[in-house]
C-alpha positions in Angstrom: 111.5 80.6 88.1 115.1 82.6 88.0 114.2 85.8 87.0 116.5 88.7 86.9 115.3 91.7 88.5 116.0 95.2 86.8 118.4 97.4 89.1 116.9 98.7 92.5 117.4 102.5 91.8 115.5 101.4 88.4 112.6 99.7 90.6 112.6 102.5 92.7 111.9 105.2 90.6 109.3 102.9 88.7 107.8 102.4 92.2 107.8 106.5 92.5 106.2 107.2 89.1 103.7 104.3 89.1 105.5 103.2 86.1 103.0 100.2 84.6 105.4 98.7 82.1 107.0 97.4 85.6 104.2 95.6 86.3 104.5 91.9 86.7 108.2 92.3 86.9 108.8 93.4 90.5 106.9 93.4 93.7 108.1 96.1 96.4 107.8 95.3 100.5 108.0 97.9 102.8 109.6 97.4 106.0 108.3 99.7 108.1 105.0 98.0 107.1 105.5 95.0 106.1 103.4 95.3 103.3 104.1 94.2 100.0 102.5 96.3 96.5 103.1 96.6 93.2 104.6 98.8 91.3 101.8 101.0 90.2 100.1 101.3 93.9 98.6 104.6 94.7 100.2 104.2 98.5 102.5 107.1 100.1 105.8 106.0 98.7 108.3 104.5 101.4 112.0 106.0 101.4 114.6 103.9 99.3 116.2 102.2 102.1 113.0 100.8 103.6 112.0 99.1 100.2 113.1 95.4 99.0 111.9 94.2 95.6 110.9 90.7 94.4 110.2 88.7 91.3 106.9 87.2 92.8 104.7 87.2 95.0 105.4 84.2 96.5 108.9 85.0 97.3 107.4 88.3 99.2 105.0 86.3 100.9 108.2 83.8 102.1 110.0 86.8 103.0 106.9 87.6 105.8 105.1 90.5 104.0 101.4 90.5 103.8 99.6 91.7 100.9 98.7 95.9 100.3 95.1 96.1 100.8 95.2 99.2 98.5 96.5 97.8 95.0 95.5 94.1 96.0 98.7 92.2 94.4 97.9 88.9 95.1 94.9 89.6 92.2 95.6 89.9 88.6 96.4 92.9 86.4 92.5 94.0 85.5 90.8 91.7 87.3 87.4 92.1 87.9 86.5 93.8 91.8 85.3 91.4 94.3 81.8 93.9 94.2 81.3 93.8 90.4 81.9 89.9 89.7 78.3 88.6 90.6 76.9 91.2 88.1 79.6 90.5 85.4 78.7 87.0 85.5 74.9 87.3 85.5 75.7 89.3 82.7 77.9 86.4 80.6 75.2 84.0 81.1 73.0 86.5 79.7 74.7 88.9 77.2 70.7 90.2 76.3 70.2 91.3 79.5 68.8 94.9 79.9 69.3 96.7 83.2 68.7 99.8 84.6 69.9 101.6 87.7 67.3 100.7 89.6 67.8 97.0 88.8 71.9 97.3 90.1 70.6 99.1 93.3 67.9 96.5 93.7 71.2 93.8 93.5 72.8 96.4 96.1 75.0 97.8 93.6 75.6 101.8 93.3 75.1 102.3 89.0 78.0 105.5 89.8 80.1 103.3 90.9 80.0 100.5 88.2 79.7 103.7 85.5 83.4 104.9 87.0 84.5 101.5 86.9 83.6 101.1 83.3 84.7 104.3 82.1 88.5 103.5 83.8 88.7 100.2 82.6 86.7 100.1 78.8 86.5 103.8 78.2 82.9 103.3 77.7 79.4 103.7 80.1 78.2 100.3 81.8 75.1 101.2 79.6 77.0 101.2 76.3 78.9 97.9 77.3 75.7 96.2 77.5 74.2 97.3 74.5 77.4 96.6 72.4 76.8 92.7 74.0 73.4 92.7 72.5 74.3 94.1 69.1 77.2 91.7 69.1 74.4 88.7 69.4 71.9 90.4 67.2 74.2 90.6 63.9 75.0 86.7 64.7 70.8 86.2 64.5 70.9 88.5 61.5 73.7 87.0 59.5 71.8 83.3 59.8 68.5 84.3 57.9 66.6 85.4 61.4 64.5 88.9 60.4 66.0 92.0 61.3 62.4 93.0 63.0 62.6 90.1 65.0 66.0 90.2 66.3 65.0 94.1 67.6 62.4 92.6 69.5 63.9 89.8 71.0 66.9 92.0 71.8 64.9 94.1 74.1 64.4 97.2 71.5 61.0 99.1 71.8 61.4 99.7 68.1 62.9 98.8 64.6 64.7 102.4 64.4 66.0 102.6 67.8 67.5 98.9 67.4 69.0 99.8 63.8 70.4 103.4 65.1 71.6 101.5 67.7 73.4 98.8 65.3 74.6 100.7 63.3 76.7 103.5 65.6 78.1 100.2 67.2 79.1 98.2 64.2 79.1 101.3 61.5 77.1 99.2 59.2 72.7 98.8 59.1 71.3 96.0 60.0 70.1 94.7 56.7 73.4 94.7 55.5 74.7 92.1 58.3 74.7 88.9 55.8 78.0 90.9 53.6 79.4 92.0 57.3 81.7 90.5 59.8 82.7 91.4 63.1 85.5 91.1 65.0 84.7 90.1 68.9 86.6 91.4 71.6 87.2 90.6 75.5 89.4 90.7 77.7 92.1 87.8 78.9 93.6 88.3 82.4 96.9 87.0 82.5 100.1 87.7 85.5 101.0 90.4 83.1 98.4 91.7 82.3 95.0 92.2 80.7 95.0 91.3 77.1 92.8 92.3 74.3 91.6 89.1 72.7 89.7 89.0 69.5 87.7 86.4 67.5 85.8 85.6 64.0 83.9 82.5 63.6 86.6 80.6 62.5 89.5 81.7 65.2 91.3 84.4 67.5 92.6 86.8 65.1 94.0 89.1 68.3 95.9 88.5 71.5 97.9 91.6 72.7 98.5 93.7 76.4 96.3 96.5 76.2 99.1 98.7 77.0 100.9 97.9 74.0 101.8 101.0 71.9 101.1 99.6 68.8 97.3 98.3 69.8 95.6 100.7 67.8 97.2 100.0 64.8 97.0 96.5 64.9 93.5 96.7 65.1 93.0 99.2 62.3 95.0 97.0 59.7 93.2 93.9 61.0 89.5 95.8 60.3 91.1 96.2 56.6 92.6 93.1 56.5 89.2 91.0 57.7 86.8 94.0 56.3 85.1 93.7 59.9 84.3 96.1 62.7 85.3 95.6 66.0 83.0 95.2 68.9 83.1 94.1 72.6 80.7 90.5 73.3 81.1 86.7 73.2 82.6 84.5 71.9 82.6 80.5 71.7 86.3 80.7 70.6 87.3 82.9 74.1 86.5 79.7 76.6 89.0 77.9 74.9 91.1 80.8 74.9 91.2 81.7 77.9 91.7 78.3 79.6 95.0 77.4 77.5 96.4 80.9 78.4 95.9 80.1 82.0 97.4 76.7 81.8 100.3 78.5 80.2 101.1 81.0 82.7 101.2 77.9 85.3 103.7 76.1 83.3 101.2 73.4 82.5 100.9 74.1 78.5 103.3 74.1 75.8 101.6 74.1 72.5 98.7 75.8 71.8 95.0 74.2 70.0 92.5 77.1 69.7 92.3 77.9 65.4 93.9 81.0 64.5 93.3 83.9 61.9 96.4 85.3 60.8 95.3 87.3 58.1 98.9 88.5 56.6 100.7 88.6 53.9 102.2 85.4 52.4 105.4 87.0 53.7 104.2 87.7 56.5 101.9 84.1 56.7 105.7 82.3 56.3 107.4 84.2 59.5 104.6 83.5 61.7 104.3 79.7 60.4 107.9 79.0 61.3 107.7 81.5 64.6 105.2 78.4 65.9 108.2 75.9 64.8 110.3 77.0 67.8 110.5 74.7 70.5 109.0 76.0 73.9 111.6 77.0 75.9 114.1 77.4 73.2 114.9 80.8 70.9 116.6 81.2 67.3 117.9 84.9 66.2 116.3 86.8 63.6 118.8 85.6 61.1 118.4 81.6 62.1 114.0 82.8 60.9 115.5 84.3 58.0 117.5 81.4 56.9 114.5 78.9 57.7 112.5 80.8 55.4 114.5 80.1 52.8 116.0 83.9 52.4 119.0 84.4 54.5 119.3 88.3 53.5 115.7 89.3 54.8 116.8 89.8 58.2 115.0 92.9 59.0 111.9 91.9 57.0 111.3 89.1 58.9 112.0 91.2 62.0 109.3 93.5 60.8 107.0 90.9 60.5 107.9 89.5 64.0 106.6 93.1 65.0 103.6 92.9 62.6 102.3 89.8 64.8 99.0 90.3 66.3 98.4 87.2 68.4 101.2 86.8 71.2 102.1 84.3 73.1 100.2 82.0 70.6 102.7 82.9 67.8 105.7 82.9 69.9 107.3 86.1 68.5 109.1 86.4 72.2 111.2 83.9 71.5 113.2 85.6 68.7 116.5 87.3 70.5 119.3 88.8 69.0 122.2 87.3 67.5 124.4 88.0 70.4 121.3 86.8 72.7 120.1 90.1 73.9 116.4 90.7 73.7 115.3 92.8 70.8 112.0 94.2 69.6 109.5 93.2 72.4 105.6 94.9 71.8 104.6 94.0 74.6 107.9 95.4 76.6 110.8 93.4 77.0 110.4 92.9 80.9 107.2 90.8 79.4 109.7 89.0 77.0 111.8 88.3 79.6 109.4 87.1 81.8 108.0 84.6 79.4 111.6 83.3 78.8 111.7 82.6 82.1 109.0 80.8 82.4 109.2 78.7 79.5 113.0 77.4 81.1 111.8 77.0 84.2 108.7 74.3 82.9 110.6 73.1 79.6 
């Protein structure tokens, strides 16, 4: 893949602040070590002149550089520690699954350090991770005619109040009132650029964004509006699926996209996004060109605002909008990800 790196004195300074919006975009080897990191590793920083960026890794790895040991580039964004995957996949075969810190030291795990882990990466206790899984398959029981008393047994509850104080500070809702609810589903998607915040209904992923995006928050508080649903980490059936055509995107091996979507827009906003999945992989159309196949060749910015307003990327190829003079425009994700994803696309189209 061709892709054009930002200016070295830009990379550089990126490299000095730790700059994450560069990640994915560059790779920086060291001479004098002949290591290679990314751009948010917590290394002493080399001088300028003893630095030489890439696009990949695999063009640092050509170039003789080994991988940092420190910020582990060869892994991607947010990927689970080599220490904490056994326990995170006991755990996703068994999203009831109680345990306490005896049971992680008795698997020769320290509970401090998966509680640090937790708190960096979800800004929540390994504790309160698991019992937002077991809410999360307790309000499915619930909503399908299973008792409310016999779902806070079989989720591992002592007792009816401590399972419905429980559900309701996680979902903001009693139990009993589960069969009018919904809830929104969220994991994470690892991606080369990324982790992504992926969220699901019953019917369809009605969220796919970086985490770093600015605009996260707010997504998520007009889709809890839109969907009247609260938002909680757990499974997912629609997540396998997910995840699998994300990865066979990234390696060039998928074009179109089959996992059911919930847009939940306007009819405005329903139109744009329709006609954003029209555009060819590997090709892009200006903001006017979407405004005229829409039918209204005056709404340019409106249908640029609803470009913005997407919530499911990649999916609903917003990135694939440009400018009428084909510079790249109104990226949420950052427009080193837009560019990357160009990129790509030409390089498998």
């Amino acid at each position: 893949m061709n892709q054009t790196l930002p200016l070295p004195e830009t990379m550089y300074t990126a490299l000095l602040e730790k700059d994450s919006t560069y990640e994915g975009i560059f790779f920086a080897g060291v001479k004098t070590t002949g290591i290679f990191c990314r751009p948010t590793c917590t290394a002493r920083k080399p001088k300028q002149q003893n630095v030489e960026f890439f696009p990949s890794t695999h063009q640092a790895l050509l170039h003789g550089y080994r991988p940092c040991k420190i910020c582990h580039p060869m892994g991607q964004r947010g990927e689970y520690p080599q220490w904490l995957k056994p326990l995170m996949g006991e755990i996703e075969a068994q999203p009831e699954l109680r345990l306490k810190d005896s049971d992680l030291r008795a698997r020769g795990i320290d509970p401090a350090r998966v509680r640090r882990w937790f708190k960096k990466h979800h800004g929540m206790t390994f504790q309160a991770y698991l019992r937002t899984l077991r809410i999360s398959e307790a309000f499915g029981r619930i909503k399908y005619g299973e008792k409310v008393v016999d779902t806070a047994f079989e989720s591992g509850y002592d007792s009816l109040s401590g399972f419905t104080e429980g559900f309701k500070k996680a979902t903001g809702f009693s139990p009993n009132k589960s069969t009018n609810k919904d809830i929104v589903v969220t994991t994470r998607i690892l991606t080369p650029l990324g982790p992504m915040l992926a969220g699901a209904t019953e019917e369809g992923i009605c969220l796919l964004e970086f985490i770093d995006r600015r605009m996260l928050e707010t997504q998520i508080a007009r889709l809890k509006r839109a969907l009247k649903a609260e938002f909680i980490p757990g499974a997912n059936p629609h997540f396998e699926a997910l995840n699998g055509e994300i990865e066979e995107y990234f390696a060039g091996q998928r074009q179109d996209f089959s996992v059911p979507l919930v847009t939940a827009g306007t009819a405005f906003q329903e139109k744009v996004w329709r006609i954003l999945q029209e555009i060819p992989y590997g090709d892009t159309r200006s903001y006017k060109e979407q405004a005229e196949r829409i039918g209204n060749p005056q709404a340019v910015r409106a249908v640029a605002r609803a470009n913005g307003d997407n919530r499911i990327a990649i999916i609903i190829p917003c990135h694939r909008v440009i400018g009428s003079d084909g510079g790249l425009t109104g990226y949420g994700g950052g427009l080193w990800r837009k560019r990357y994803l160009l990129d790509l696309e030409e390089s498998h189209k």
